[in-house]
C-alpha positions in Angstrom: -58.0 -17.2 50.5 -61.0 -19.0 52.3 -64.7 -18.7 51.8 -66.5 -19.4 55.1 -70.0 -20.4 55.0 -72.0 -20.9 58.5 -73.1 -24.1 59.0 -74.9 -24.4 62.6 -78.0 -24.3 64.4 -80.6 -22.0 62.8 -79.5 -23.0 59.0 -81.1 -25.3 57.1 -79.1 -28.2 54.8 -80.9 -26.5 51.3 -79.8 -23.3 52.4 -75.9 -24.3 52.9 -76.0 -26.8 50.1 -77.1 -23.6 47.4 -74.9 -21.4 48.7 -71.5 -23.9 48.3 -72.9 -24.8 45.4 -73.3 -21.4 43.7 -70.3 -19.7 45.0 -68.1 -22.0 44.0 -69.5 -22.0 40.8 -68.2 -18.4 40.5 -65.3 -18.2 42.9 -63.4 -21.2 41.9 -60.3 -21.4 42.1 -59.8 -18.2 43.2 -61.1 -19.2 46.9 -61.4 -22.4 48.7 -65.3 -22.4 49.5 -65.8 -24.4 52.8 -68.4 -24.6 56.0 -67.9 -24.0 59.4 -69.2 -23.9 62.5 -69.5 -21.3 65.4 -67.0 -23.4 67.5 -64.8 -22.7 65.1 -65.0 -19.2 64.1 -64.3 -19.1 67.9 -61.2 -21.0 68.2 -60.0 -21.0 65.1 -57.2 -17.6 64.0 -59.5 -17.6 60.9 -59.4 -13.9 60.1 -56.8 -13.6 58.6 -56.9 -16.4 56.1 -60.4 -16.0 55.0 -61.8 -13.0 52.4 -65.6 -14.0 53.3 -67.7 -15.2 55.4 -71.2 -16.4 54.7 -74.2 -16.7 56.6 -77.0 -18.7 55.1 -80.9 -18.7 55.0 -82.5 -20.1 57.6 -84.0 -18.5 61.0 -82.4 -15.6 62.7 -82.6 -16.3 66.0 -80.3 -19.1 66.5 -77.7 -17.3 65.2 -78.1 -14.7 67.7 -78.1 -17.4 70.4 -75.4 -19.3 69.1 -72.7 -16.3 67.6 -72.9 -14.3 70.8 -69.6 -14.4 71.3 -68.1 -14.2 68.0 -69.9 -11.1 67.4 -67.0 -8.6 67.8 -64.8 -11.0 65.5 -67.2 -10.8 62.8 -66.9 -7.0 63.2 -63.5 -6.6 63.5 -63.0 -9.1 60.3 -65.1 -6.8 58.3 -64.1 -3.3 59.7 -60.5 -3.9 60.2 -59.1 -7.0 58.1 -61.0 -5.8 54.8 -63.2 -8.8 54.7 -66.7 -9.1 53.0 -69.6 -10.3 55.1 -72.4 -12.3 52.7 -76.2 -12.7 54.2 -78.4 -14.6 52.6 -82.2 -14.0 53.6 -81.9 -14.8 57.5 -78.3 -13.7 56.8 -78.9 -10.6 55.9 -81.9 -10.0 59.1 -78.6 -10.9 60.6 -76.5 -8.4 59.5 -78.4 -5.3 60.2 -79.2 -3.3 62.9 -82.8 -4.1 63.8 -85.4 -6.8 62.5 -88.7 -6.7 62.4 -90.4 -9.9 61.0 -93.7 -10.7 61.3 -94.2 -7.4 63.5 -97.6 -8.1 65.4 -98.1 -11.8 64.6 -98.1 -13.4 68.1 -97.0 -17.2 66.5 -94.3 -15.5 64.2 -92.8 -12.0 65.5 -89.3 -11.5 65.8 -88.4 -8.1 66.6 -85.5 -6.4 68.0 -81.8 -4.9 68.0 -79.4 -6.6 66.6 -75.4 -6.4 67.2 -73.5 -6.8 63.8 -74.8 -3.5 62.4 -73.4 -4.2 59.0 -76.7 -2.5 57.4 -77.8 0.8 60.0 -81.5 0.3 59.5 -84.6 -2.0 59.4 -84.5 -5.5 58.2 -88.4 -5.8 57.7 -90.1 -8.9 56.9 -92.0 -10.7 55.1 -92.4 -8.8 52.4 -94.9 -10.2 50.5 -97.9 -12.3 52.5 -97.8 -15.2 54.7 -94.8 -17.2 55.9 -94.1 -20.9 57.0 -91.0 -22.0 58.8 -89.8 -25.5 56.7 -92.3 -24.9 54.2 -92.8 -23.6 50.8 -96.3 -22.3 51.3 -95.0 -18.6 51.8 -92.2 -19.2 48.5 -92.6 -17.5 45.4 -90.6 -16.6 42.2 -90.1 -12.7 43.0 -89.8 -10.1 40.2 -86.0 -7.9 41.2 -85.1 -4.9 39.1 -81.3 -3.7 38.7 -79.6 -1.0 38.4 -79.3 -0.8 34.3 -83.3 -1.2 34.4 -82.9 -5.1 33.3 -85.4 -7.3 35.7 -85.4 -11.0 36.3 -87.4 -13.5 38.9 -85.5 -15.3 41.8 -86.6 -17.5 44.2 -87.9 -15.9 47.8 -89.2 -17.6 51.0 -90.0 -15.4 54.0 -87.1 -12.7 52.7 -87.1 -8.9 53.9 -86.7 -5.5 52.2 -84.0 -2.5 54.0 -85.9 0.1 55.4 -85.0 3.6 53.8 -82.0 1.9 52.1 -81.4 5.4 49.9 -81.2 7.7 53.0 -77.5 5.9 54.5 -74.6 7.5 52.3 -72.7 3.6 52.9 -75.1 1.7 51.0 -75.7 1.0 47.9 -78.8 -0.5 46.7 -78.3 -3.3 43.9 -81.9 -5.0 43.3 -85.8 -3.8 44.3 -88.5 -5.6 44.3 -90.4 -5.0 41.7 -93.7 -6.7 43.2 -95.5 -4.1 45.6 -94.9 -5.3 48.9 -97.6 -6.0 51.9 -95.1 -4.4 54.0 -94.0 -0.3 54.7 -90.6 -0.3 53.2 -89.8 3.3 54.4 -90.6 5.0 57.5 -89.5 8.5 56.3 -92.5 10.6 55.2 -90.2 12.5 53.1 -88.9 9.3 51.3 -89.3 9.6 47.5 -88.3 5.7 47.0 -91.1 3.9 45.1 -89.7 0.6 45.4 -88.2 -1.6 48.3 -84.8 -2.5 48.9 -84.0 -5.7 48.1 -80.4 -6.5 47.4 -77.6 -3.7 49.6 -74.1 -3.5 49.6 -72.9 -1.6 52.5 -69.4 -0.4 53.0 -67.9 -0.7 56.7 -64.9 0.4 57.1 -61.9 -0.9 55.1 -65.0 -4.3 54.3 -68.1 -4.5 53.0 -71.4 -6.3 53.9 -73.9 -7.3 51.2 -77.0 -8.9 52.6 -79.9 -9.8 50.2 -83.7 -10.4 51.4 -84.4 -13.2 48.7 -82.2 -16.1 47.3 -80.7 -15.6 44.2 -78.0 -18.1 45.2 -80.7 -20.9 44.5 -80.6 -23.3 41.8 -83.7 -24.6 40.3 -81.6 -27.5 39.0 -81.4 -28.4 43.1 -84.9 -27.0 43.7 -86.4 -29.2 41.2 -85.6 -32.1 43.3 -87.8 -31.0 45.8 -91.4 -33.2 45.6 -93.4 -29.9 47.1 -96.4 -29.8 44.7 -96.2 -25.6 45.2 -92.6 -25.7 43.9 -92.9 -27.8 41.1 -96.5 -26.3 39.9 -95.9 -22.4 40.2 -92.3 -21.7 40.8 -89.5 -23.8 38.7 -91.2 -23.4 35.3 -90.3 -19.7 36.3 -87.0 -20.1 38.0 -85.6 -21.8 34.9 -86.5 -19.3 32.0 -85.0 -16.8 34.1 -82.1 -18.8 35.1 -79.1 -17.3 32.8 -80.4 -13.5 34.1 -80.1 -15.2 37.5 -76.8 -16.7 37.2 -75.5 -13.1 35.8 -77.0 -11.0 38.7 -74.6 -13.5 41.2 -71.7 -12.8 38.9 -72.6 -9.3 39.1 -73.4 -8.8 42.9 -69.9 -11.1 44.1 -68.1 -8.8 41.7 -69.4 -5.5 43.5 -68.7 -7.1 46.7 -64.8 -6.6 45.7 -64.9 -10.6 45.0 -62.5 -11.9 41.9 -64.9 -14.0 40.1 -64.3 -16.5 37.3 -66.0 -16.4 33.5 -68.5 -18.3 34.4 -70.6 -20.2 33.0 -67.5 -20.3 30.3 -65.0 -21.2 32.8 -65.2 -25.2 31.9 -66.4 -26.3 35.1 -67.0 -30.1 34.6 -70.2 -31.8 35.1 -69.4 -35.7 34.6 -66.6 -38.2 35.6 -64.5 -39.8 33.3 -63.2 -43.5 33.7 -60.1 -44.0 35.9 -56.9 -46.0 34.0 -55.0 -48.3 35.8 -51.3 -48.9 34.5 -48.1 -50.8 35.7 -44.7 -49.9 35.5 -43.7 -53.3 33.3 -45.0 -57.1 32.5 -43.0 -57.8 34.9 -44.8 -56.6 38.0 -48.1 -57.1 35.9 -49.1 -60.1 38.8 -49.6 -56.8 40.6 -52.7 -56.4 38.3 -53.5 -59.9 38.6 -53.5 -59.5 42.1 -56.0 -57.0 42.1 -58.5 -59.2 40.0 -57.8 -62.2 42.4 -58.5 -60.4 45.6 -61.7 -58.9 44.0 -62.8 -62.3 42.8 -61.9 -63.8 46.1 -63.3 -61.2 48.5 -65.9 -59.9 46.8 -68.9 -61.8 47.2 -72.0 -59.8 45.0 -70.6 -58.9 41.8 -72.0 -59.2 38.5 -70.0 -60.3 35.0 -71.5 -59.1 31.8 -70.9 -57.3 29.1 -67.2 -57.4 29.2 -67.3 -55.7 32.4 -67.3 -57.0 36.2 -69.8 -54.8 38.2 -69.3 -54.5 41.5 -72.0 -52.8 44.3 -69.6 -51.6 47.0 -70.6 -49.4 50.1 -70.9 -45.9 48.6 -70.6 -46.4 45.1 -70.7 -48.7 42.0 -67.6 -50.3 40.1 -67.8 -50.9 36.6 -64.3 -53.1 35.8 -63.4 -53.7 32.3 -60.5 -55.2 30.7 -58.6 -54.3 28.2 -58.4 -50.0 27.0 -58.6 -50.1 23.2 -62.3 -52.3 23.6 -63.8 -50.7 26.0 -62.6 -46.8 26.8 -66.0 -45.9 24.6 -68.6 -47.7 26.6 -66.8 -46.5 29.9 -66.6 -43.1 29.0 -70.3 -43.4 27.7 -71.1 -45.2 30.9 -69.8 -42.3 33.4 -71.2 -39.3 31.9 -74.0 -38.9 34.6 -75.1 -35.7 35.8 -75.5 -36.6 39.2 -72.1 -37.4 40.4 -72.5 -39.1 43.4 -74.4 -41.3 41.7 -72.8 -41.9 38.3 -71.0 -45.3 38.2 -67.2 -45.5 38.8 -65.3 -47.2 35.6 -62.2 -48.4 35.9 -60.0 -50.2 32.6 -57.9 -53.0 33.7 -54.5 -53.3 31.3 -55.1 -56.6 29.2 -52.6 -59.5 29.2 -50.8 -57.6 26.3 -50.5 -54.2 27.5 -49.4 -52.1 30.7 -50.3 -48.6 30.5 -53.2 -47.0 28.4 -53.0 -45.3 25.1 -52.1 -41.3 25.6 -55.0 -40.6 23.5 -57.2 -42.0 26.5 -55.2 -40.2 29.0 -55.5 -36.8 29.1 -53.6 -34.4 31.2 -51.6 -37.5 32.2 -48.6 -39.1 30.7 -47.9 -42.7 31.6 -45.0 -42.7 29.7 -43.5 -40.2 31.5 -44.3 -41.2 35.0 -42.6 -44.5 35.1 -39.8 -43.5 33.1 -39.1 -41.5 36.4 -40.6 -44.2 38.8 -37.3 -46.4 40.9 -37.9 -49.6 38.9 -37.5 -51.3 42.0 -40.4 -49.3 44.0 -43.5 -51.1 44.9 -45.0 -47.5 45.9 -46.6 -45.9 42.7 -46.1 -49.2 40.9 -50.1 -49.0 40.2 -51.0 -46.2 38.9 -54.7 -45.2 39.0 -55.3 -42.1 36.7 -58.6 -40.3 35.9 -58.7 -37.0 34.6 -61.7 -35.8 36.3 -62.8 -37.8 39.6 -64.9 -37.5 42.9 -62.0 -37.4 45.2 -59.1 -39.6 44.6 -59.5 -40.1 48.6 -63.2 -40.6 49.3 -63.5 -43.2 46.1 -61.6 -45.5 48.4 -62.2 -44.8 51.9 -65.7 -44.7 51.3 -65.9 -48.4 49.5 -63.4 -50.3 51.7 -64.2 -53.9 49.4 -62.1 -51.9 46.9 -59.7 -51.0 49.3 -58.6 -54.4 51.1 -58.1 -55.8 47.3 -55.8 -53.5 46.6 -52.1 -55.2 46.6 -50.0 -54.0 49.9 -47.8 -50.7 49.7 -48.4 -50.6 45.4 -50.9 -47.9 44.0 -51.0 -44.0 43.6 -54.6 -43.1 42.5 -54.0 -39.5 40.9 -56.9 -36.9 39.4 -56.4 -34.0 36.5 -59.6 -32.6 38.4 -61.3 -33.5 41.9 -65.3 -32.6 41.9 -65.3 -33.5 45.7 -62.0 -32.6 47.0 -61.5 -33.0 50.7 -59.8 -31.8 53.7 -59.6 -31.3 57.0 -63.3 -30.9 58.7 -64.8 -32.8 55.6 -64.2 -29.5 53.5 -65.7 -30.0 50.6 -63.9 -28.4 47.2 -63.4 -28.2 43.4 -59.8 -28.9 42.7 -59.1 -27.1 39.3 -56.7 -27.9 36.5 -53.3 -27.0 37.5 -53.6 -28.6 41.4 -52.5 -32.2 41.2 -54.7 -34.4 43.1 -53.5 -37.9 44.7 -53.7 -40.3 46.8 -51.3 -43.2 48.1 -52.4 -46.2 49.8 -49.8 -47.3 52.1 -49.8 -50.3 54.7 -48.2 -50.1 57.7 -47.6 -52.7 60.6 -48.8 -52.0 63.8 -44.9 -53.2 65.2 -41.5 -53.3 63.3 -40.2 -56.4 62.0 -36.8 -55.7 62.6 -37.0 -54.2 66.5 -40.4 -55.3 67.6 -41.1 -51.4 68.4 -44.3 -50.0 68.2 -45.1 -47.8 65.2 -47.2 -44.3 65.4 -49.1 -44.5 62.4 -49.3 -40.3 63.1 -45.8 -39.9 61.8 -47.1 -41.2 57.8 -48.1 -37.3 57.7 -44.5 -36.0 58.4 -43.1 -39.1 56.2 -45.3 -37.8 52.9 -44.8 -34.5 53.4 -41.5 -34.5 53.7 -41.2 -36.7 50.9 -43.0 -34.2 49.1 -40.7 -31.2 49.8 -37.6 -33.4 49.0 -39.2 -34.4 45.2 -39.5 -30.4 44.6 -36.3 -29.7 45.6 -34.7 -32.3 43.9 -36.7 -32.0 40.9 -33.6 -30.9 39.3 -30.6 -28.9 39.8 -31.3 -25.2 40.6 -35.0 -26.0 41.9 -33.4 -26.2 45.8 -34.0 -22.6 45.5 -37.2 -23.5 45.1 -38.5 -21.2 49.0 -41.3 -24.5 50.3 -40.8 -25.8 54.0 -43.1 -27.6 55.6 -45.9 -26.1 57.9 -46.3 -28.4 61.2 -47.8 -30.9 60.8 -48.3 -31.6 56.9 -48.8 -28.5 55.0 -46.4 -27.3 52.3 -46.2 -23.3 52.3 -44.4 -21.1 49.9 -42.9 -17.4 49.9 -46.0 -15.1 48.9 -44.7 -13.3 45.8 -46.0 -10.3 46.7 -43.2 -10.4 50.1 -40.7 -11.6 47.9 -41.1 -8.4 45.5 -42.2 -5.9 48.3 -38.8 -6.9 50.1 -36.5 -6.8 46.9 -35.7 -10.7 48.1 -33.2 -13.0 45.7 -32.7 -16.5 46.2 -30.9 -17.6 43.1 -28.1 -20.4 45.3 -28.8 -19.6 48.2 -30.5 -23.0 48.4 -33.5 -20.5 50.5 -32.9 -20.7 53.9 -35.6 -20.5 56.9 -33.9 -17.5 58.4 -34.0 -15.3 55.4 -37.7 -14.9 55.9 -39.3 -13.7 59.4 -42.5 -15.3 60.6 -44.5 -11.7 60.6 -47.9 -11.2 62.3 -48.2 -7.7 60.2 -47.4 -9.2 56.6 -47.3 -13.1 57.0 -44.7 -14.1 54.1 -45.9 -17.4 53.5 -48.9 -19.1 51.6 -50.3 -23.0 51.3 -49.5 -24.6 48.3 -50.4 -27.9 49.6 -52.3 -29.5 51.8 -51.9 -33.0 53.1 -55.0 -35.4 54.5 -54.9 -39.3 56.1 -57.4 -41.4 56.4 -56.7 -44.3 58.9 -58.3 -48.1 58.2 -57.5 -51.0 60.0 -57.3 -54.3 57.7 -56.2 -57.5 57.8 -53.9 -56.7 61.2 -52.3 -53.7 59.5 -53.0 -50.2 59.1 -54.4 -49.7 55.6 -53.7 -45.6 55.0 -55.0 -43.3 52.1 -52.6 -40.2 51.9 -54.2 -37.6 50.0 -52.5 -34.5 48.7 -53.4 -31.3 46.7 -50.4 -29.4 45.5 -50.6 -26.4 43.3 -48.5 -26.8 40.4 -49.5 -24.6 37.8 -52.9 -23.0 39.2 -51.5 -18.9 41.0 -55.3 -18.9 42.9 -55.9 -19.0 45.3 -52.4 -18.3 46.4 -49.3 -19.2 44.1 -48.0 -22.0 42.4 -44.8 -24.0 42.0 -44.9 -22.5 38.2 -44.9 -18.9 39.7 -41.6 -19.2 41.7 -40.1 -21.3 39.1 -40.8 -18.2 36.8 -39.3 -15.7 39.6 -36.2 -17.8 39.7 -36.0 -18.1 35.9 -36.1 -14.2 36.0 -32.8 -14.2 38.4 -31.2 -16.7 36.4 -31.6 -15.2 33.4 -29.9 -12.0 35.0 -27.2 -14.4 35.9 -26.8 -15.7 32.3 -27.7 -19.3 33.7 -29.5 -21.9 31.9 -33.5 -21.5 32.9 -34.9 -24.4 35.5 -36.8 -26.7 33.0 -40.8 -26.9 33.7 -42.3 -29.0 35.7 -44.3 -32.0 34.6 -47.0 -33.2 37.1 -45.9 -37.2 36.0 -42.4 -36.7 36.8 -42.6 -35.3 40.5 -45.2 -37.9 41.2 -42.8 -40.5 40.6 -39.9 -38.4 42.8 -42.7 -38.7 45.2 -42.9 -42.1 45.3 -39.3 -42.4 45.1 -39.0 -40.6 48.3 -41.5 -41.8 50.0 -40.4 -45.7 49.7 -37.2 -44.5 51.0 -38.6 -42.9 53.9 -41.4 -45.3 54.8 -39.1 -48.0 54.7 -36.1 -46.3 57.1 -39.3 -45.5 59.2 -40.4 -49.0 59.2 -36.7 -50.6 60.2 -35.4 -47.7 62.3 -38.2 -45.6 63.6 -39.0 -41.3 64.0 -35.7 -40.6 64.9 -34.0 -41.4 61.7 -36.5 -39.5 59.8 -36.9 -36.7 62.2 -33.4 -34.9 61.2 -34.4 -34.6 57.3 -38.1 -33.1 58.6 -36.5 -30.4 61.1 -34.0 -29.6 58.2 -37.5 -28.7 55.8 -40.5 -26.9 58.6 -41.0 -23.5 59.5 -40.7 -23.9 63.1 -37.1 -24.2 64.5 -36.5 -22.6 67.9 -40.1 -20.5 67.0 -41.6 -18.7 70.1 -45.5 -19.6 69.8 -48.8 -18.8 72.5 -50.4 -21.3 74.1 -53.8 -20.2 74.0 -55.4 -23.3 75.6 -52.7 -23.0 78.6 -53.5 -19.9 80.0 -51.0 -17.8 76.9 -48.0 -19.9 77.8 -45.2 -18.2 75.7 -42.9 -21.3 74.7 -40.2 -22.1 71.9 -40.1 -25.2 69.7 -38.1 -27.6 70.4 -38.8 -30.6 67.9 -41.3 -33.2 68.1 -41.6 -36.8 70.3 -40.2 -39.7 68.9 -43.1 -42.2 70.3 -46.4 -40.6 69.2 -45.4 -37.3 66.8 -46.2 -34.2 69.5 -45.0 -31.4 68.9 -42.2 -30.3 72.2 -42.9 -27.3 73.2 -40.4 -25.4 76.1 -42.0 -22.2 78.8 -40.3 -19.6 78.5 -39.3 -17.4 81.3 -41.3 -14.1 81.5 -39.6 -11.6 79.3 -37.4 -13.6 77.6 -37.0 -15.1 74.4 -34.4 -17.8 75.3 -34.5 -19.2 79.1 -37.1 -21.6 79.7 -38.9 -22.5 83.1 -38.4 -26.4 82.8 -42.0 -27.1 82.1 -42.5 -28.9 78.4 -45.7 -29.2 76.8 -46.3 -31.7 74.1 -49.0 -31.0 71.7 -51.0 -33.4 69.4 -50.8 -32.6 65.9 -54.6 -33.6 65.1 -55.6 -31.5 68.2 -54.5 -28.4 67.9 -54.7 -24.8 65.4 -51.1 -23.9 64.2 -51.1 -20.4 63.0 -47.8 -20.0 62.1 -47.8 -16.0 61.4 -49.0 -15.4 64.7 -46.9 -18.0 66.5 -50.4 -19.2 68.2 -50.9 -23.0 68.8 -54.9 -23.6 69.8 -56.8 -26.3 70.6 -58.9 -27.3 67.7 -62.8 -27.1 67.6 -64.7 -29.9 67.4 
């Protein structure tokens, strides 16, 4: 399930960047932690993929002005869909039903009704003296005391207390103030409460809201960076002794909020890099290697040799090259252990004129060995293998330092990752990938013409080629794993049956190689969740297209959704009721090279005969044969599927007479696959946000 955090006008970049930062921290991997705009929170048929959405600190106002019309969506995700509504600071002004900041202040006062109603009071603010917007002069570290008597200090800029919190039977206070406030924090004259509100949970139907007045989603470790004299004179020194209380009251507060949080700060969340390993499949297509160091040497103008390494200062990021593993893994490891990621140098350890693939001991997760024992000797795909165990994103590293990339040999690595810090996706979505999701990348080239008919090629078809080559490496893993229920989600997604269908619905699949038809596309209890998720980024070098495919799939990891592991479980469950032989495991190294396997076959047949060669194997694999879907960006055309264009990849789309399900009107719409929202429970096709 998705986290949604606001990103739009009226936050502020601190603001956004604690919140990711810290609920990741604690909801990783359970949910995919993201920001979005109001666009799409419009547009997009979010609800029902999302368990929270997140609004920032910042200034109210804007978000009145600019989530107008998503207001009742918000609502309705909350009251109806079960969700949980988070406000930070502005957030939570933003969640109540009245604010009242800066009441009588004619440069600061904002006061009035507000729609979401999550809390059924007063937001009133500040609550403790004067207030700056983009400042820190009204900032403070503010005393909060729980529920078990415990206190701690948290950071607070501008923040509100809840009017009469105690008096509303749906909410529950979590955190006072302990400081006395320069602000009325009840309006009852009855009211026995001796300390403000500063941390609710409110219940709303089958959701819940919290909203919080200060920050305790702030770091001091990102605060710290700040240069403000205030900050660092009278409010980190405090924000770090108090830190571990801090970090427990988020665990604590997310966990009320009905969130599943991890053990941190025991989970093994990963802090530094680690070097990246390239291998070869044999000597014999080691001039691949010395390839690579050619076209650096060649192309590469500023680089620096010393110290048995070649550094090189590329666009985003620093290469540190060394040759040879047994010399120099120490000094690279040494070398990458920065805190600051984006900034640590990148080390990669060339093979040496004796060897091909690294030691396992340096390895990891990630057995050579293996992989190109499975690997088609005679691929050129996957034939370089570039392995770390814990990277930035084993897409960004290269299409972010294109010198890299042009020196690359054509059609011959597969840059793989035990553990992305920086994973991304669609809309620059930002991620941890855990342990358990394999992470890679293949850089493909691909002619702007074929050689053999002179025709045109669409580079948007590489995402049907990979995924597809995908799908077939899972089901031909080995024999039995065709039951194995994955199809393909237009345009490059890989979903699986939800386990919680398959058991709720008394399903088997044991040989019946899992058909499409044996599970219904339902808009009340949608049977399908992403396992994978499929990304291309497009260059255009040396007359060629130069493409990075990128692809998470969850192998072993059951959050957020399920795993490949799971089903293969469920099926061994069957098969053992059949008295057959279990499917073997999977090993991450092994359906790589399947991958790669597949995907040279493909490329190539796409390459010499175009789409419609390929096209037959992808209908055979997706979700959406002869599926009715709305047209919500052409006036709620019903239509059915039809397949997709051979010339530029749309999806074909047929109206459908009025009332029926099968008789079409003649008119054809063809869709773009990177323009459009596919929500494939609802059968709804709409045009993306930008």
């Amino acid at each position: 399930m998705n986290v949604l955090v606001y990103e739009g006008r009226g936050t502020t970049p601190g603001s956004v960047r604690h919140v990711v930062d810290s609920l990741r921290m604690f909801l990783e991997p359970y949910y995919a932690v993201s920001t979005v705009t109001s666009k799409t929170l419009e547009q997009e048929p979010w609800m029902g993929k999302a368990a929270v959405l997140v609004f920032p600190g910042g200034r109210d106002l804007p978000y009145v002005a600019d989530c107008k019309r998503i207001i009742p969506k918000i609502r309705n995700f909350v009251q109806n869909y079960g969700g949980t509504y988070i406000g930070f600071c502005a957030g939570g002004y933003f969640g109540s039903s009245r604010v009242e900041f800066a009441k009588g202040d004619p440069n600061l006062e904002v006061v009035g009704n507000r729609d979401l109603k999550f809390y059924p009071g007063i937001t009133r603010g500040p609550v403790f003296g004067s207030f700056e917007y983009n400042s820190e002069q009204g900032a403070k570290a503010v005393k909060l005391e729980l529920e078990d008597g415990s206190e701690f200090y948290t950071y607070y800029n501008g923040g509100s207390c809840f009017v009469d919190a105690n008096k509303y039977e749906n909410v529950k206070v979590l955190a006072h103030y302990g400081d006395k406030p320069s602000i009325p924090f009840t309006d009852d004259p009855a009211s026995t409460a001796k300390k403000a509100a500063a941390v609710v949970l409110c219940k709303i139907g089958k959701g819940q809201a919290l909203l919080t007045g200060p920050h305790p989603e702030f770091s001091p470790k990102i605060l710290e960076r700040s240069e403000d004299e205030k900050l660092q004179k009278e409010i980190i020194g405090i924000l770090k002794e108090n830190e571990e209380a801090r970090l427990r009251f988020m665990k604590h507060i997310l966990a009320q909020a009905g969130l599943k949080v991890n053990d941190f700060p025991n989970s093994g969340r990963p802090s530094h890099l680690t070097p990246m390993l390239l291998g070869v499949n044999s000597n014999s297509n080691s001039g691949l290697v010395q390839e690579f160091t050619r076209n650096i040497e060649n192309n590469i103008n500023d680089f620096i040799v010393s110290d048995g390494h070649t550094q090189i200062e590329c666009e985003s990021d620093t290469f540190m090259i060394y040759n040879g593993y047994d010399n120099f893994f120490d000094a690279a490891k040494l070398l990458t252990e920065y805190e600051d990621i984006e900034k640590s140098p990148k080390a990669i350890l060339f093979p040496d004129d004796n060897g091909t693939i690294p030691p396992r001991e340096f390895s990891g997760d990630f057995d050579f060995d293996v992989y190109y024992k499975h690997l088609n000797p005679n691929n050129t795909l996957g034939s370089l293998l570039l392995y770390g165990e814990i990277v930035t994103s084993t897409s960004t590293i290269l299409n972010n330092n294109k010198k890299i990339l042009q020196c690359i040999p054509d059609n011959s690595m597969l840059h793989v990752g035990s553990i992305q810090l920086s994973g991304r996706g669609r809309g620059n979505n930002v991620w941890v990938n855990p342990r358990g999701v394999c992470a890679s990348t293949a850089v493909l080239n691909l002619p702007t013409t074929s050689p053999r008919t002179g025709n045109p090629l669409s580079v948007v078809f590489i995402q049907y080629l990979a995924m597809l080559a995908y799908c077939k490496a899972i089901r031909s893993y080995a024999p039995g794993y065709e039951d194995l229920p994955v199809r393909i989600k237009w345009p490059n997604d890989l979903y699986a049956v939800d386990p919680k269908y398959y058991y709720n619905n008394n399903l088997k699949f044991l040989s019946s190689g899992f058909s499409n038809r044996q599970i219904p596309l339902s808009d009340i209890e949608p049977a399908y969740v992403k396992i994978s998720g499929l990304l291309v980024n497009t260059n255009f070098i040396n007359g060629q297209y130069s493409l990075l495919v990128g692809c998470g799939l969850n192998v072993y990891s059951d959050a957020p959704t399920t795993s490949l592991k799971m089903w293969i479980d469920i099926l061994n469950k069957e098969r053992e009721i059949a008295r057959l032989d279990p499917l073997p495991p999977i090993q991450v190294e092994k359906l790589l090279a399947l991958y790669m396997n597949n995907l040279q076959v493909i490329l190539a047949n796409f390459i010499d005969h175009g789409a419609k060669v390929v096209l037959p194997e992808y209908y055979r694999l997706w979700l959406h044969t002869d599926q009715i879907v709305t047209l919500s960006d052409h006036n709620n055309v019903r239509a059915i599927v039809k397949g997709i264009t051979q010339d530029y990849g749309m999806l074909i789309a047929h109206e459908l007479v009025s009332g029926s399900d099968t008789q079409t009107t003649g008119n054809v719409y063809h869709l773009q696959p990177d323009g459009n929202s596919f929500d494939i429970f609802r059968g709804l096709i709409a045009k993306k946000a930008t």
